[in-house]
C-alpha angles and dihedrals in degrees: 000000000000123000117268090230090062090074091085080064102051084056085055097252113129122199100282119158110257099235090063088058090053099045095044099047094038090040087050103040082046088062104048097043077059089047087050100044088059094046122095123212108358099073118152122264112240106245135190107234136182108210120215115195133147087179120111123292091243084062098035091052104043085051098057090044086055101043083050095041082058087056091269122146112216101199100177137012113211120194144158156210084235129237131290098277094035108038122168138172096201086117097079092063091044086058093044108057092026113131115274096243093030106111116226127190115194116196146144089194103091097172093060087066102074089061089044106041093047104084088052084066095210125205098201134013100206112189134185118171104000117152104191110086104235116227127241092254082058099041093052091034093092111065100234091040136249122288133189142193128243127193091213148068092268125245083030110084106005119180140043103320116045101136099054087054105050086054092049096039091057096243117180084193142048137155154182121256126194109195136159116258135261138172090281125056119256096357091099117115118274129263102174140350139183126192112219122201115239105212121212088245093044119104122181100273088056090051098058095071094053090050094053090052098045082043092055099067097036094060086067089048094053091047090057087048089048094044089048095050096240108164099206136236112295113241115254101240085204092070100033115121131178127228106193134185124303121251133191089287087061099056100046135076113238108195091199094071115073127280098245093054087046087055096049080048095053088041086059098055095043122174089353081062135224105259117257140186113201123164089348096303122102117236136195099222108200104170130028147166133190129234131186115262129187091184115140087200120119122284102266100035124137112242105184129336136194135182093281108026151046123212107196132189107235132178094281119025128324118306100206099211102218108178121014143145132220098253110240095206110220140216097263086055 
């Protein structure tokens, strides 16, 4: 079973510091309510917005700051302890070092919304994160829409795990994509979308920056769109994929498969760390690189090793393992 504290991971939040969070999203809000003041006509409607998010509170808060900081009115925060297969109790921190006159709803019980969301007559229902699928009677409910936030190319990677599988998947390219909301998830017409290069050095946890500075300026850009009514581009179905949540597979190092594909793996996982076992010990591998072998040992060797490092035979060639940490298992494993 996989660790508990694997379950940040599975809502597309790597391990990044808090106080990063908090620097990238203000420092870039700050910026574009400047860029606004000294633009003339094509400031920003005020709206009334719900705002859905099961992300940290660091996130969560630096998010509402910014939308009101751009002359927005958040009138709500929803949030949730998650659903069966993606539980979470991230939920607890958001509460707890919520604003004092910010308003928080927590609930599992999505077809009660649309009755109780109603009398705040909301313009926009703005989500990032969210697990619980929201029904038709929610979505229509606002009168400019809903929108949500995706941290792909949409309709690449649609559902609960994209960054994982771009990693793993060897990607050179992601994205963030801001499109109005249907009955699936992800599947809605796009807003607005940025590509974002992926660079060979990057994991998951240097990406996310990158992410949160590219998001800032393009949640201006999908209110304009909101407040002037555009529906959005349809998603071509040709090119949709699905990046679903990670198993047991997913988590482990299997030193059949080819060095290169265990690296993009590791990189996926990032500082939480991909699972090893090396010399009968397991291992949370965090930082790798691979190296040609022409070893004919058997996948999983150990082909040198130093204070610091492991250098293991794999299926196709050596993975040096550069920065890693011995796995304490826990009681929700």
């Amino acid at each position: 079973m996989l660790t508990a504290d694997s379950s940040a991971f599975f809502r597309g939040i790597p391990d990044i510091p808090p106080i990063l969070f908090i620097h990238i999203i203000i420092q870039t809000f700050e910026k574009l309510a400047v860029k606004e003041t000294h633009m003339t006509g094509t400031s920003l409607p005020s709206m009334r917005i719900v705002y859905f998010s099961n992300q940290p509170s660091e996130v969560v808060n630096a998010v509402i700051e910014g939308l009101e900081t751009l002359g927005q009115q958040v009138l709500l925060l929803v949030t949730t302890p998650g659903t069966r297969t993606r539980p979470s109790t991230e939920y607890q921190r958001t509460v707890a070092n919520a604003r004092r006159d910010l308003d928080i709803l927590v609930t599992s019980h999505m077809s009660r919304l649309a009755g109780m969301l109603r009398p705040l007559e909301p313009d926009l229902i703005f989500t990032t994160g969210f697990t619980w699928k929201l029904p038709s009677e929610l979505l229509t409910l606002p009168r400019l829409g809903s929108v949500n936030a995706h941290p792909s190319l949409l309709p690449r990677y649609r559902g609960p795990n994209p960054l994982f599988w771009h990693f793993m998947n060897g990607e050179a390219q992601g994205g963030l994509t801001m499109h109005r909301m249907d009955a699936e998830f992800d599947t809605g017409p796009i807003l607005v979308q940025r590509a974002i290069e992926i660079a060979p050095d990057d994991d998951v946890d240097s990406f996310f920056p990158k992410l949160l500075s590219v998001g800032g300026p393009m949640i201006p850009e999908m209110l304009q769109a909101v407040a002037a009514g555009v529906s959005g581009t349809p998603q071509p179905l040709e090119e949709a994929s699905y990046a679903p949540l990670c198993t047991d597979a997913e988590r482990w190092l299997n030193w059949t498969r080819p060095a290169a594909q265990l690296r993009n793996q590791v990189r996926g996982w990032g500082n939480q760390g991909a699972l090893a076992t090396i010399d009968g010990q397991t291992y949370l591998v965090c930082r790798a690189r691979t190296i040609p072998s022409s070893a004919t040992t058997q996948p999983g060797a150990i082909l040198d090793r130093t204070d610091n490092t492991f250098l293991v035979q794999t299926g196709e060639g050596a993975l040096l393992i550069v920065d890693y940490k011995m796995y304490v298992r826990n009681d929700a494993d």
